[in-house]
N, CA, C and O atoms as a GROMACS GRO file, in nm:
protein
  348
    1UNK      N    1  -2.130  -5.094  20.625
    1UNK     CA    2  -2.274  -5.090  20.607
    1UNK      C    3  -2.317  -4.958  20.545
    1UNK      O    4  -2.393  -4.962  20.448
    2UNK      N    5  -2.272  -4.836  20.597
    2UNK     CA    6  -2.306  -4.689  20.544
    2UNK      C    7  -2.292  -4.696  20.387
    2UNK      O    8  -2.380  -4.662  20.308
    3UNK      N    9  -2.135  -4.759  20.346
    3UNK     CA   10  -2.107  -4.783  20.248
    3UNK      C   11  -2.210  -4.833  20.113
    3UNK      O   12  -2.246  -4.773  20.012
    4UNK      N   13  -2.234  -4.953  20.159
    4UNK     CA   14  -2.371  -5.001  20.123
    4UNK      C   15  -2.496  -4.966  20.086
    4UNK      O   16  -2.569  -5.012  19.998
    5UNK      N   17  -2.520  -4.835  20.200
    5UNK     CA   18  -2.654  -4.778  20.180
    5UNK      C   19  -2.614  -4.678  20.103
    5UNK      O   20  -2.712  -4.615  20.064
    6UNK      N   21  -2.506  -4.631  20.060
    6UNK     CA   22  -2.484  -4.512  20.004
    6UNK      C   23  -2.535  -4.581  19.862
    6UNK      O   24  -2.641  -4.555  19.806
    7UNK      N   25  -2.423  -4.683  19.815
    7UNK     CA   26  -2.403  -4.728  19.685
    7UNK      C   27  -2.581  -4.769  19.667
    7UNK      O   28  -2.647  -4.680  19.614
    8UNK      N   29  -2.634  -4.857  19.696
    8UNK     CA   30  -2.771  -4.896  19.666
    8UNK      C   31  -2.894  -4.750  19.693
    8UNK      O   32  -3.010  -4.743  19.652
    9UNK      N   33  -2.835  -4.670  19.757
    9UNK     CA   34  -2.927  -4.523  19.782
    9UNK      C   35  -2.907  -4.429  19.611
    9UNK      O   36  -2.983  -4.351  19.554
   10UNK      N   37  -2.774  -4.482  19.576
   10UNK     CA   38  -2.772  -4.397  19.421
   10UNK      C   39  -2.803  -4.488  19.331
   10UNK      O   40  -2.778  -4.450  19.216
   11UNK      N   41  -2.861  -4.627  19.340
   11UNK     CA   42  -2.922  -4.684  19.228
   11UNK      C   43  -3.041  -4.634  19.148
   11UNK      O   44  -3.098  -4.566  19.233
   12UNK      N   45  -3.112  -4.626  19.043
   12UNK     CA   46  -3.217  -4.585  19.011
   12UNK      C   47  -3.275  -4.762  19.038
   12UNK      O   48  -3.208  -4.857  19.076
   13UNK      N   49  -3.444  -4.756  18.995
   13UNK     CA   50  -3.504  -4.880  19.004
   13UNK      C   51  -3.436  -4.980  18.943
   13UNK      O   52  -3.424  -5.086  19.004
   14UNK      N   53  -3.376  -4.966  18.809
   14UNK     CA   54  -3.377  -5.091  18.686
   14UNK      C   55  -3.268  -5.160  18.766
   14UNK      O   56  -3.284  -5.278  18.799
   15UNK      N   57  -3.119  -5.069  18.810
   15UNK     CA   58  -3.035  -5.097  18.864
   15UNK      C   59  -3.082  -5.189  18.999
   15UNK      O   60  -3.087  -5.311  18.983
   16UNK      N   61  -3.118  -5.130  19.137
   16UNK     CA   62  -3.169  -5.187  19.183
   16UNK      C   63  -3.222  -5.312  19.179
   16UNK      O   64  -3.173  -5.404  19.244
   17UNK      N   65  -3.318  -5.324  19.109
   17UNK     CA   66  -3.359  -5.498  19.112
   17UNK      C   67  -3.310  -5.593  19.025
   17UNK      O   68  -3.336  -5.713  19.040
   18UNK      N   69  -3.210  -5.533  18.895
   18UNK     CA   70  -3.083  -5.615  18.898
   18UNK      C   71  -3.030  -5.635  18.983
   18UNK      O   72  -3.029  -5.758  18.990
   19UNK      N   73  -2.974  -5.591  19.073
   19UNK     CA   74  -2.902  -5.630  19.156
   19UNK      C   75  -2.996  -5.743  19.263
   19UNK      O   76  -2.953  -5.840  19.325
   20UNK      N   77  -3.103  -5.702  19.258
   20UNK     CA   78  -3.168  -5.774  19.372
   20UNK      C   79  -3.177  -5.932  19.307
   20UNK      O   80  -3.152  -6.036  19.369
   21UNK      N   81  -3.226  -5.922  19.141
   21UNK     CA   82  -3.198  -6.034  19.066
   21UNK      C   83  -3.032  -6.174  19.086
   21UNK      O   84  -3.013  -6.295  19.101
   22UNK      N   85  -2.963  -6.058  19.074
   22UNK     CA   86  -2.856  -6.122  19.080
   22UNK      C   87  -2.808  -6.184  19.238
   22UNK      O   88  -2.726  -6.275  19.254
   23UNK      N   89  -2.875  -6.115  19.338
   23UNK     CA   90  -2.852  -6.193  19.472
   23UNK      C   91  -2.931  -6.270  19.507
   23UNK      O   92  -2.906  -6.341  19.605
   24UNK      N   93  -3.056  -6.283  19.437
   24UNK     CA   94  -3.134  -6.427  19.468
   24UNK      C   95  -3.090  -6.525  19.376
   24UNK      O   96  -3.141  -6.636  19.387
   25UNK      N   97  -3.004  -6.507  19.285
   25UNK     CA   98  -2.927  -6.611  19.205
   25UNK      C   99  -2.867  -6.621  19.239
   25UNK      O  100  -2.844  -6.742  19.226
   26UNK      N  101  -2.747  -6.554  19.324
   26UNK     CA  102  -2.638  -6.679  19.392
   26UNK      C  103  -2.711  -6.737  19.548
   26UNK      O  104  -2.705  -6.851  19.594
   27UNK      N  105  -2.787  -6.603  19.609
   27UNK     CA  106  -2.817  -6.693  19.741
   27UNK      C  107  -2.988  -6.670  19.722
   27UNK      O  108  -3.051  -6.567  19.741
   28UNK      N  109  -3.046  -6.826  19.671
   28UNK     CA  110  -3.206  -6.809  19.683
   28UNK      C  111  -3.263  -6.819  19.773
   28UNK      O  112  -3.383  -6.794  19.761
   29UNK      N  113  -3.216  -6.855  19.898
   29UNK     CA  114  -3.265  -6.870  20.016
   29UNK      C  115  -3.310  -6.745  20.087
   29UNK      O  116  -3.400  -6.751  20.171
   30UNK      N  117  -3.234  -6.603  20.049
   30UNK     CA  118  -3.266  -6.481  20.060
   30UNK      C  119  -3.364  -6.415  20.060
   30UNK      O  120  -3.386  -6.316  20.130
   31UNK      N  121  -3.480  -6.498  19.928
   31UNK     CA  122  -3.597  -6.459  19.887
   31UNK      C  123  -3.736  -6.482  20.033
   31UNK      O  124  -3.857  -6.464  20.026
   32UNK      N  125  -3.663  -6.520  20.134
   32UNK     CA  126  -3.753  -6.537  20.270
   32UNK      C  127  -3.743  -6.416  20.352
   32UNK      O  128  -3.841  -6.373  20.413
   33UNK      N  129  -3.609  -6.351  20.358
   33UNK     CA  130  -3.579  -6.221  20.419
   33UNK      C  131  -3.620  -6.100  20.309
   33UNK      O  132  -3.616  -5.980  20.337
   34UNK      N  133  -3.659  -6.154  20.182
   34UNK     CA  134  -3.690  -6.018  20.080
   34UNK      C  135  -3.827  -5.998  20.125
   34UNK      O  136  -3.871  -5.887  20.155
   35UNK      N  137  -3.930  -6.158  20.133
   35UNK     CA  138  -4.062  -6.137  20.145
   35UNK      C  139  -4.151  -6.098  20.267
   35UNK      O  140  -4.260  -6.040  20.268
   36UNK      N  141  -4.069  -6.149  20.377
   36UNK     CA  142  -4.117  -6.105  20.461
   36UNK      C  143  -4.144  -5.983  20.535
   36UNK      O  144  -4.042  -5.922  20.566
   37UNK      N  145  -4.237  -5.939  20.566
   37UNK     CA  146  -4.236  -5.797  20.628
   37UNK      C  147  -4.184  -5.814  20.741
   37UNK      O  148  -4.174  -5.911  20.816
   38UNK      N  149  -4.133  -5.651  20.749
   38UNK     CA  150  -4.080  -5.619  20.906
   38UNK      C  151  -4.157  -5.675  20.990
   38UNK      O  152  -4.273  -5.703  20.962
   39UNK      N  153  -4.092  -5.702  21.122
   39UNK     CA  154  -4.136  -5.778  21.207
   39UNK      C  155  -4.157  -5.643  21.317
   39UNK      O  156  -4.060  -5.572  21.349
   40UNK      N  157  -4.310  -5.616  21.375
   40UNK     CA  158  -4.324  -5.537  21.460
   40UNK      C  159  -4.296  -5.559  21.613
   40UNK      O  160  -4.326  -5.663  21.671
   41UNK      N  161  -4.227  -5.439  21.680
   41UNK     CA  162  -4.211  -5.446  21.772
   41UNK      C  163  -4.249  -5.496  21.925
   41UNK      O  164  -4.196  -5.545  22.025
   42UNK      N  165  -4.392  -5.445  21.868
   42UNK     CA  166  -4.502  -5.467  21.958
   42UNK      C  167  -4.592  -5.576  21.962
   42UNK      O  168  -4.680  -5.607  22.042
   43UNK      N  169  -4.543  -5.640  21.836
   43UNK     CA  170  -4.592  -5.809  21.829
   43UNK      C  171  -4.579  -5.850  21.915
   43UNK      O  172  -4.474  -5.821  21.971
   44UNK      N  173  -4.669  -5.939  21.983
   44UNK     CA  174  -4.659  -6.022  22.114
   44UNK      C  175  -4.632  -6.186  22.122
   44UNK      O  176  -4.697  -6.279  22.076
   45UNK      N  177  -4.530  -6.183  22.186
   45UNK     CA  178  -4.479  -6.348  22.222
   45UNK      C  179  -4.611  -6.433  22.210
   45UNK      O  180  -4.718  -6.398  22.260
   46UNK      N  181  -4.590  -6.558  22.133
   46UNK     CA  182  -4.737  -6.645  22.166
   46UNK      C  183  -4.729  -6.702  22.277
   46UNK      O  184  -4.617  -6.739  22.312
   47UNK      N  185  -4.829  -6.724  22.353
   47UNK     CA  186  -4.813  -6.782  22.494
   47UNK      C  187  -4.846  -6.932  22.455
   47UNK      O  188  -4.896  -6.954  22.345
   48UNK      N  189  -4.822  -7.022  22.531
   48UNK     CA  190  -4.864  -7.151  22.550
   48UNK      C  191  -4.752  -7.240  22.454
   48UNK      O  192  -4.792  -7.352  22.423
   49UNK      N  193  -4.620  -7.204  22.406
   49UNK     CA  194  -4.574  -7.303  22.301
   49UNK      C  195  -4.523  -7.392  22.315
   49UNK      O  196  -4.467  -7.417  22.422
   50UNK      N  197  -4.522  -7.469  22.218
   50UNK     CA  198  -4.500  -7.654  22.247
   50UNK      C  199  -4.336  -7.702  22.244
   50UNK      O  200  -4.238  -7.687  22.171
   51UNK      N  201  -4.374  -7.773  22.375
   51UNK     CA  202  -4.205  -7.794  22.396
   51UNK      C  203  -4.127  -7.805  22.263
   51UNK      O  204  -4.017  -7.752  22.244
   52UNK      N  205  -4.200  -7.882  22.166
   52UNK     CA  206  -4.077  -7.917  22.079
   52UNK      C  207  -4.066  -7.833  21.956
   52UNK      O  208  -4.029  -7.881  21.848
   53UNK      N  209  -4.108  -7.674  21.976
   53UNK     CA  210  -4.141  -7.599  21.905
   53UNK      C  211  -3.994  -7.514  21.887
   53UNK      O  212  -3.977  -7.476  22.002
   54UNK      N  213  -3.922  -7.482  21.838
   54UNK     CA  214  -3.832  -7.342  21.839
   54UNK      C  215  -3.835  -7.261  21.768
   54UNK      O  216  -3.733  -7.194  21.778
   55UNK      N  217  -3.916  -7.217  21.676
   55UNK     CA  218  -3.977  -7.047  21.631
   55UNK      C  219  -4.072  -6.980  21.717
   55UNK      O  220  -4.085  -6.858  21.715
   56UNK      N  221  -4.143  -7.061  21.796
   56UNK     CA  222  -4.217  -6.983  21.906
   56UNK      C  223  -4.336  -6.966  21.827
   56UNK      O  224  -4.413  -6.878  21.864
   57UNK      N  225  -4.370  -7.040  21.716
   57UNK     CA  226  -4.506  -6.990  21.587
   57UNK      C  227  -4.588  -7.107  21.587
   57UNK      O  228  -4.692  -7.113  21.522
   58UNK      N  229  -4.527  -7.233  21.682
   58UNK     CA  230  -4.620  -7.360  21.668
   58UNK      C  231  -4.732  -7.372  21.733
   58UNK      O  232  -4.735  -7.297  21.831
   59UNK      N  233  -4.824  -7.435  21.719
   59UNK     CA  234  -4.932  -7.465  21.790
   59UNK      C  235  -4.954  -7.604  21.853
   59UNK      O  236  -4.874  -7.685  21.807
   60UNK      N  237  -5.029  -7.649  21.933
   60UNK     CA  238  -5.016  -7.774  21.991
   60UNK      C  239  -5.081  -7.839  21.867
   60UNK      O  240  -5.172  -7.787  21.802
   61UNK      N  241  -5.014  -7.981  21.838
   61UNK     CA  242  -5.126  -8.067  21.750
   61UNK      C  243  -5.200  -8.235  21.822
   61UNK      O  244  -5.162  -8.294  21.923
   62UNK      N  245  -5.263  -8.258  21.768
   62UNK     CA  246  -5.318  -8.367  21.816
   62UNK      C  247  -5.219  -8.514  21.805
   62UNK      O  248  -5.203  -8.583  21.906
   63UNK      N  249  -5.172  -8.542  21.707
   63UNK     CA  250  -5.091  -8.638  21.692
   63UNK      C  251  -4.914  -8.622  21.609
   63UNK      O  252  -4.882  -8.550  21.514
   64UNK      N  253  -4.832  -8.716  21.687
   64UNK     CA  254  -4.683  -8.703  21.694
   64UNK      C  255  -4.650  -8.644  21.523
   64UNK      O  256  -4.589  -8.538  21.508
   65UNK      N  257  -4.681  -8.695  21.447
   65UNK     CA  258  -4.667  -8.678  21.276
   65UNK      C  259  -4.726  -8.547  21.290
   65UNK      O  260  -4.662  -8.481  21.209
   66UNK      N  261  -4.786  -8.491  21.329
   66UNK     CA  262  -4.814  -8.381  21.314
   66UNK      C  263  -4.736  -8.269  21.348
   66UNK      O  264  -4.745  -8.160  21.292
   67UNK      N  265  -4.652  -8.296  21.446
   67UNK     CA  266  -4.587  -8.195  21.594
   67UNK      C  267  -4.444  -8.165  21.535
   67UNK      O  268  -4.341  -8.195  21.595
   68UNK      N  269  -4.446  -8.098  21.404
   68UNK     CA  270  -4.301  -8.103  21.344
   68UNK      C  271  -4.328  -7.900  21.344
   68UNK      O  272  -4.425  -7.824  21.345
   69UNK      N  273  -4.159  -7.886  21.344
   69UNK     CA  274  -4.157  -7.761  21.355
   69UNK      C  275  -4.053  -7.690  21.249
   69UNK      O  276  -3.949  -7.751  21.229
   70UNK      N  277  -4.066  -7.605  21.201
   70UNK     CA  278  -3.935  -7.533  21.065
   70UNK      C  279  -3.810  -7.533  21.128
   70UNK      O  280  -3.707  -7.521  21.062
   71UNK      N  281  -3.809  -7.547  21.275
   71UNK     CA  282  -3.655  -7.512  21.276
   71UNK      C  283  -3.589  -7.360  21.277
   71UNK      O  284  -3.472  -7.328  21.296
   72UNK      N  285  -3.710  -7.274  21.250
   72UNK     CA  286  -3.619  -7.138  21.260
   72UNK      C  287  -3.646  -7.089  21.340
   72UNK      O  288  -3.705  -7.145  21.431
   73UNK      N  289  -3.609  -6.935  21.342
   73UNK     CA  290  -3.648  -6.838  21.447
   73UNK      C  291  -3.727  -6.787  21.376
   73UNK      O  292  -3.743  -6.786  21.254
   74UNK      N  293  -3.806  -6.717  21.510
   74UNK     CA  294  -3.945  -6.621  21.500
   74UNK      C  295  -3.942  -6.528  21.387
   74UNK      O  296  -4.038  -6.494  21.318
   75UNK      N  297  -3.807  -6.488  21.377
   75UNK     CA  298  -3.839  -6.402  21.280
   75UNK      C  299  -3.809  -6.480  21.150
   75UNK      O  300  -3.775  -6.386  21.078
   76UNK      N  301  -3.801  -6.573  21.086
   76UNK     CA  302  -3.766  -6.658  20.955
   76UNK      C  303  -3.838  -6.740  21.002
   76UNK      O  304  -3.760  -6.832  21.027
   77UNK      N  305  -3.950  -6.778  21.038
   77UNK     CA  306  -4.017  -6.883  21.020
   77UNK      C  307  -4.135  -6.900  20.921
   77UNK      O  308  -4.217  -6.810  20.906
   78UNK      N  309  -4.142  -7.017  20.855
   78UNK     CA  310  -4.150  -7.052  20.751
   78UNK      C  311  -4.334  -7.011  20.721
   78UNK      O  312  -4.389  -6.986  20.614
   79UNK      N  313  -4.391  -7.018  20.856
   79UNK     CA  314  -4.526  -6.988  20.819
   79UNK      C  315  -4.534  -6.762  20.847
   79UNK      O  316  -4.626  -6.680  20.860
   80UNK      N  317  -4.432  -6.758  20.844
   80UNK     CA  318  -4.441  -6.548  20.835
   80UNK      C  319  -4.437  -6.545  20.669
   80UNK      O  320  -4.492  -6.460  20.600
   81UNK      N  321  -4.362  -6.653  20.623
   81UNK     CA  322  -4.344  -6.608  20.474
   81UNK      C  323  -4.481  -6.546  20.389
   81UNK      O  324  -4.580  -6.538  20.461
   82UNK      N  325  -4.494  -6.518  20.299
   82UNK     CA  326  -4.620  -6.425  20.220
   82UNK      C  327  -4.645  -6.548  20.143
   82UNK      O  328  -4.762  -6.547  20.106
   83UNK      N  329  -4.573  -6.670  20.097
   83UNK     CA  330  -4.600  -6.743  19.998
   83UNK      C  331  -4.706  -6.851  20.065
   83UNK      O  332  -4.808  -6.905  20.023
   84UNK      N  333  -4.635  -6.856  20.186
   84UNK     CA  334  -4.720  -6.960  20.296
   84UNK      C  335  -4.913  -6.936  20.307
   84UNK      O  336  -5.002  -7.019  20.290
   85UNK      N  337  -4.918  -6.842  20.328
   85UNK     CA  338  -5.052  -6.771  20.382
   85UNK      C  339  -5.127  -6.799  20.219
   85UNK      O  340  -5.094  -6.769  20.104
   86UNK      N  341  -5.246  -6.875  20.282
   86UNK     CA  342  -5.332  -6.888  20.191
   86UNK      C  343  -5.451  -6.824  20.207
   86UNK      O  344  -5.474  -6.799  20.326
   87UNK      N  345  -5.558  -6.778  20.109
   87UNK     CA  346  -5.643  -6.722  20.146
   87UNK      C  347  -5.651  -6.622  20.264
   87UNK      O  348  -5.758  -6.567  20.292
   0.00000   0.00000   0.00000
């Protein structure tokens, strides 16, 4: 890991986001851990979540078609992304 930070610590910018280019081209799925901001510490657990929830980010809904969940964890879940958030 040190290794790592060394080599990407002596990149200049251009270098850098080539590289960042070239790792969302082999793994694009990545681009969820690029966008998302740090996740704060002091963020607080949501209380009340729905059994069939497992990111801990769902809310209760009114009907079954509705009550679907991303499947991830709290911290990769699909509504933290920046692309998600509208207005």
């Amino acid at each position: 890991m040190l290794m790592t930070q060394n080599l990407i610590g002596n990149m200049n910018v251009a270098e850098t986001q080539g590289l960042l280019l070239r790792v969302m081209n082999r793994e694009p799925g990545l681009i969820f851990d690029v966008l998302q901001p740090p996740a704060h510490q002091e963020e607080q657990q949501l209380q009340d979540v729905p059994r069939w929830c497992s990111c801990t980010r769902c809310i209760e809904m009114p009907s079954d078609i509705e009550k679907k969940c991303c499947g991830m964890t709290d911290s990769t879940c699909v509504s933290t992304c920046v692309v998600i958030h509208i207005g």
